[in-house]
LOLUM-106734 format. One line per field, with one value per atom (N, C-alpha, C, O): atom name; x, y, z. Coordinates in Angstrom, 3 decimals. Layout:
! residues N
name = c(CA;...) $
X = c(X;...) $
Y = c(Y;...) $
Z = c(Z;...) $
! end
This chain:
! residues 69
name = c(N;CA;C;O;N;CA;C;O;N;CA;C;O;N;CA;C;O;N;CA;C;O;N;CA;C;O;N;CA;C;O;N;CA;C;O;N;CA;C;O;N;CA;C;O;N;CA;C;O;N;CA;C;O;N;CA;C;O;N;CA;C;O;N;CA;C;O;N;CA;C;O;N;CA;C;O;N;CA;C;O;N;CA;C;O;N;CA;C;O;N;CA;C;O;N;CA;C;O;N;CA;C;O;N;CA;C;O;N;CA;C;O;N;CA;C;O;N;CA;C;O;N;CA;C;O;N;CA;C;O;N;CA;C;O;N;CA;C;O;N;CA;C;O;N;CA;C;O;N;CA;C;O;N;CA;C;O;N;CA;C;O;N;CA;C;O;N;CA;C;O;N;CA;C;O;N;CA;C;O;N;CA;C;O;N;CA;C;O;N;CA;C;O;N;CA;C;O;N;CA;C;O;N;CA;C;O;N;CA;C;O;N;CA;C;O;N;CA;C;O;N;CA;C;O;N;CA;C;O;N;CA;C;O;N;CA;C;O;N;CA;C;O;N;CA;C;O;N;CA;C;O;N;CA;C;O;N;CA;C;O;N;CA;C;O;N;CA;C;O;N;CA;C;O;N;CA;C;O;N;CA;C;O;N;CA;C;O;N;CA;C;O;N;CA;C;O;N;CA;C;O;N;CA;C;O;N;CA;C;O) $
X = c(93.437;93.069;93.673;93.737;94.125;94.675;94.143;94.414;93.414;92.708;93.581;93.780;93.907;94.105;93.163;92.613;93.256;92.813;93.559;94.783;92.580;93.390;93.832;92.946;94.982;95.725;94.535;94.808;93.378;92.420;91.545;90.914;91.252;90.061;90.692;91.853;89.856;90.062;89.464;88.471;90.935;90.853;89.586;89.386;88.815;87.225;86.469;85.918;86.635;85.967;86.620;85.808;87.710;88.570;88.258;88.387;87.893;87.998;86.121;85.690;85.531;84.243;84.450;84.328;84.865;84.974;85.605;84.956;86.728;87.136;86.480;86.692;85.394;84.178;83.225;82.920;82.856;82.034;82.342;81.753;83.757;84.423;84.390;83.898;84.698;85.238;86.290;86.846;87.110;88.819;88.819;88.098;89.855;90.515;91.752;92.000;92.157;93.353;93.286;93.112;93.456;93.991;95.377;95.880;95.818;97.313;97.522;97.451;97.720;97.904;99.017;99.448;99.587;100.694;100.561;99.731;101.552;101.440;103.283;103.893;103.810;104.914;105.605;106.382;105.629;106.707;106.785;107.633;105.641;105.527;106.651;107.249;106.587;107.482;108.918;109.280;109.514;110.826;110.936;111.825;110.546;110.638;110.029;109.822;109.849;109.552;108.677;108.918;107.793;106.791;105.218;104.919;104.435;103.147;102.301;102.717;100.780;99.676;99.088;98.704;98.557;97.619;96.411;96.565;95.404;94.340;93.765;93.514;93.536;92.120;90.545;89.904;90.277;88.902;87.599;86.447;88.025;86.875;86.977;86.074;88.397;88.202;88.350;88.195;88.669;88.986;90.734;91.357;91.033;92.566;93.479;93.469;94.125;95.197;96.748;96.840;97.912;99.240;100.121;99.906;101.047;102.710;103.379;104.049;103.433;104.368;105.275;105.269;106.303;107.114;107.442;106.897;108.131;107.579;108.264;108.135;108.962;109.198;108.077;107.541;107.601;106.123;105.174;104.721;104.908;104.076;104.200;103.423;105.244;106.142;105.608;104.711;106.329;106.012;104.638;104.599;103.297;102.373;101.229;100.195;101.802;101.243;101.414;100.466;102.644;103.554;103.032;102.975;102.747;102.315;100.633;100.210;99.708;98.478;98.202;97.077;99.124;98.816;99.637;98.782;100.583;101.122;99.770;99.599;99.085;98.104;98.360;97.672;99.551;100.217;100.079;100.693;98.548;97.868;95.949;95.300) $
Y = c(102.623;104.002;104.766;104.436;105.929;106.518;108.207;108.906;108.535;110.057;110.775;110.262;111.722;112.469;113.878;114.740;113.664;114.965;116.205;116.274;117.465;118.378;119.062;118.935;119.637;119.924;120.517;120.512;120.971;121.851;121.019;121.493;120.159;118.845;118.177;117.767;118.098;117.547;115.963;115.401;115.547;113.772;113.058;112.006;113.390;112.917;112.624;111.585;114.000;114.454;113.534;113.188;113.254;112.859;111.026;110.405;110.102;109.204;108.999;107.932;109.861;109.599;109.440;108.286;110.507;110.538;108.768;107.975;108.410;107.087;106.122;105.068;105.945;105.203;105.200;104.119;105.940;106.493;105.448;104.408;106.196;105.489;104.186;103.538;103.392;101.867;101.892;100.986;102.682;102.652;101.586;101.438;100.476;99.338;100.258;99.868;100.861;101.259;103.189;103.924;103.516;104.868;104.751;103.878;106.021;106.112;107.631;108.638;107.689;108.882;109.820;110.172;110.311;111.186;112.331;113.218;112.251;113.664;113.842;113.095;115.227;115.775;114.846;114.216;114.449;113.970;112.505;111.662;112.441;110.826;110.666;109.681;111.867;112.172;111.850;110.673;112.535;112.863;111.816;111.450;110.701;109.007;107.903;106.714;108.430;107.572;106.297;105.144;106.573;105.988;106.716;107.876;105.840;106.413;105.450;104.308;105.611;105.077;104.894;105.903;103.673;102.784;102.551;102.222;102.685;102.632;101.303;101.796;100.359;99.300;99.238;98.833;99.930;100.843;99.537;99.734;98.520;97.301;96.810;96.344;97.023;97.144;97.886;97.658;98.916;99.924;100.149;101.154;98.859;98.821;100.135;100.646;100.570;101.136;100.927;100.635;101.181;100.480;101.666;102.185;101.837;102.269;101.590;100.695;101.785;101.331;102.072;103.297;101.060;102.017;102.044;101.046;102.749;102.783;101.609;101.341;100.955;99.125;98.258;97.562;98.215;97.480;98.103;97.279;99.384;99.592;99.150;98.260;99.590;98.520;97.294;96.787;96.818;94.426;94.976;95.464;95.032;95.118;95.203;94.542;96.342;96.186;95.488;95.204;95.239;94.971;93.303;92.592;92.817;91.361;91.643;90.899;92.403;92.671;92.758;92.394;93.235;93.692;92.026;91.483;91.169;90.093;88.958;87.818;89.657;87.873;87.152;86.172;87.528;87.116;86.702;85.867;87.842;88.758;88.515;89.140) $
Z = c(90.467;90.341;91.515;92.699;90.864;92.436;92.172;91.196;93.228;93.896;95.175;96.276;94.842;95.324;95.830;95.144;97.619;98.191;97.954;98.065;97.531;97.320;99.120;99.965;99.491;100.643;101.638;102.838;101.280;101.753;102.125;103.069;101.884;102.375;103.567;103.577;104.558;105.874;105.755;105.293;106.600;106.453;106.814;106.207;107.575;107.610;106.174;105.813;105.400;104.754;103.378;102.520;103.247;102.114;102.449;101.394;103.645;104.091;103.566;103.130;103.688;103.031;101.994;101.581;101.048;99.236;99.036;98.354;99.627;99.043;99.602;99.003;100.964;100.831;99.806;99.301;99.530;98.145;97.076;96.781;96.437;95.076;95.487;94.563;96.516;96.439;96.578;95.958;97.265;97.816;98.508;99.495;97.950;99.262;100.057;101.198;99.801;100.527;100.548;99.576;101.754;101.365;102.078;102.784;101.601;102.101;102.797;102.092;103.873;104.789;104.680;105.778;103.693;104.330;104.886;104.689;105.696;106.898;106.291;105.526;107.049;106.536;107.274;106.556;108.652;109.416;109.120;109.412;108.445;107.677;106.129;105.695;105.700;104.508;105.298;105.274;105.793;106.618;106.867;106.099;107.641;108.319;107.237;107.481;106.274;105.021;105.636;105.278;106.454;107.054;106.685;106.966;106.076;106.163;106.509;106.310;107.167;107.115;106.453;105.861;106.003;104.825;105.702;106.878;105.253;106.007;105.170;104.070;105.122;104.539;105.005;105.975;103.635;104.453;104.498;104.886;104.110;104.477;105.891;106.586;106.229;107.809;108.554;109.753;108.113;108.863;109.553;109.893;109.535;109.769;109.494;108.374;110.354;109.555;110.458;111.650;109.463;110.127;109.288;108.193;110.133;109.549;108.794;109.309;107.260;106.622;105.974;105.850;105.433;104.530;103.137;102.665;102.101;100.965;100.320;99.126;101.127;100.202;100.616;99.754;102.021;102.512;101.228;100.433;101.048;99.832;98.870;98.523;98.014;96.656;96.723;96.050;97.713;98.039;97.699;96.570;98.506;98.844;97.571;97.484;96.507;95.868;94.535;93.803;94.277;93.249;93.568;92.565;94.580;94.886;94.676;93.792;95.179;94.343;92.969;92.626;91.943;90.617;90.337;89.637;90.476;90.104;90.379;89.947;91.117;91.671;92.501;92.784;93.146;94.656;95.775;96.439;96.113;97.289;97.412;98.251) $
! end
Protein backbone atom coordinates (compact mmCIF):
# COMPACT_ATOMS: atom_id res chain seq x y z
CA UNK A 1 0.00 0.00 0.00
CA UNK A 2 1.44 3.29 -0.63
CA UNK A 3 0.01 6.93 1.17
CA UNK A 4 0.89 9.83 0.37
CA UNK A 5 1.28 13.18 2.54
CA UNK A 6 -0.38 15.95 1.01
CA UNK A 7 2.74 18.94 0.60
CA UNK A 8 0.95 20.87 3.60
CA UNK A 9 1.28 18.21 6.40
CA UNK A 10 4.35 18.51 8.50
CA UNK A 11 6.70 15.41 8.80
CA UNK A 12 5.86 14.82 12.57
CA UNK A 13 2.46 14.89 11.81
CA UNK A 14 2.61 12.57 8.52
CA UNK A 15 5.18 10.05 10.68
CA UNK A 16 2.16 9.64 13.14
CA UNK A 17 -0.58 8.95 10.34
CA UNK A 18 1.84 5.94 9.04
CA UNK A 19 2.24 4.74 12.77
CA UNK A 20 -1.42 4.59 12.88
CA UNK A 21 -1.94 2.59 9.43
CA UNK A 22 0.94 -0.03 10.11
CA UNK A 23 3.63 1.56 7.76
CA UNK A 24 6.94 -0.68 7.70
CA UNK A 25 8.68 1.83 5.71
CA UNK A 26 8.23 5.50 5.01
CA UNK A 27 10.13 7.22 2.45
CA UNK A 28 11.33 10.90 2.93
CA UNK A 29 11.65 13.03 -0.02
CA UNK A 30 12.96 16.41 0.32
CA UNK A 31 13.80 18.46 -3.11
CA UNK A 32 17.62 18.20 -2.73
CA UNK A 33 16.93 14.53 -2.15
CA UNK A 34 15.17 14.58 -5.70
CA UNK A 35 18.30 16.38 -7.45
CA UNK A 36 20.96 13.60 -5.72
CA UNK A 37 18.51 10.82 -6.34
CA UNK A 38 19.08 10.01 -2.70
CA UNK A 39 16.23 9.70 -0.24
CA UNK A 40 15.52 8.60 3.37
CA UNK A 41 13.60 5.39 4.23
CA UNK A 42 12.70 5.47 7.60
CA UNK A 43 11.70 1.65 9.22
CA UNK A 44 9.24 2.73 11.56
CA UNK A 45 9.52 -0.63 13.86
CA UNK A 46 12.76 0.74 14.58
CA UNK A 47 12.87 3.76 14.02
CA UNK A 48 15.96 3.46 11.74
CA UNK A 49 16.36 5.68 9.05
CA UNK A 50 19.29 5.68 6.13
CA UNK A 51 20.10 7.35 2.65
CA UNK A 52 19.25 5.41 -0.13
CA UNK A 53 18.98 5.39 -3.64
CA UNK A 54 16.33 4.62 -6.07
CA UNK A 55 18.12 1.13 -7.19
CA UNK A 56 18.74 0.35 -3.13
CA UNK A 57 14.81 0.96 -3.24
CA UNK A 58 14.06 -1.17 -6.46
CA UNK A 59 16.61 -4.30 -4.91
CA UNK A 60 14.90 -3.64 -1.59
CA UNK A 61 11.67 -4.03 -2.44
CA UNK A 62 11.52 -6.03 -5.55
CA UNK A 63 13.45 -8.71 -3.03
CA UNK A 64 10.40 -8.08 -0.37
CA UNK A 65 7.46 -8.70 -2.83
CA UNK A 66 9.79 -11.97 -4.39
CA UNK A 67 10.13 -13.57 -0.68
CA UNK A 68 13.79 -12.82 -0.69
CA UNK A 69 13.76 -10.43 2.38
Amino acid sequence: MVELAPDNVKLKKALETASKIGAQYVLIVAEQGIEEERFQLKEMSSGTQRAVTRQELFDLFSNRAAGTQ
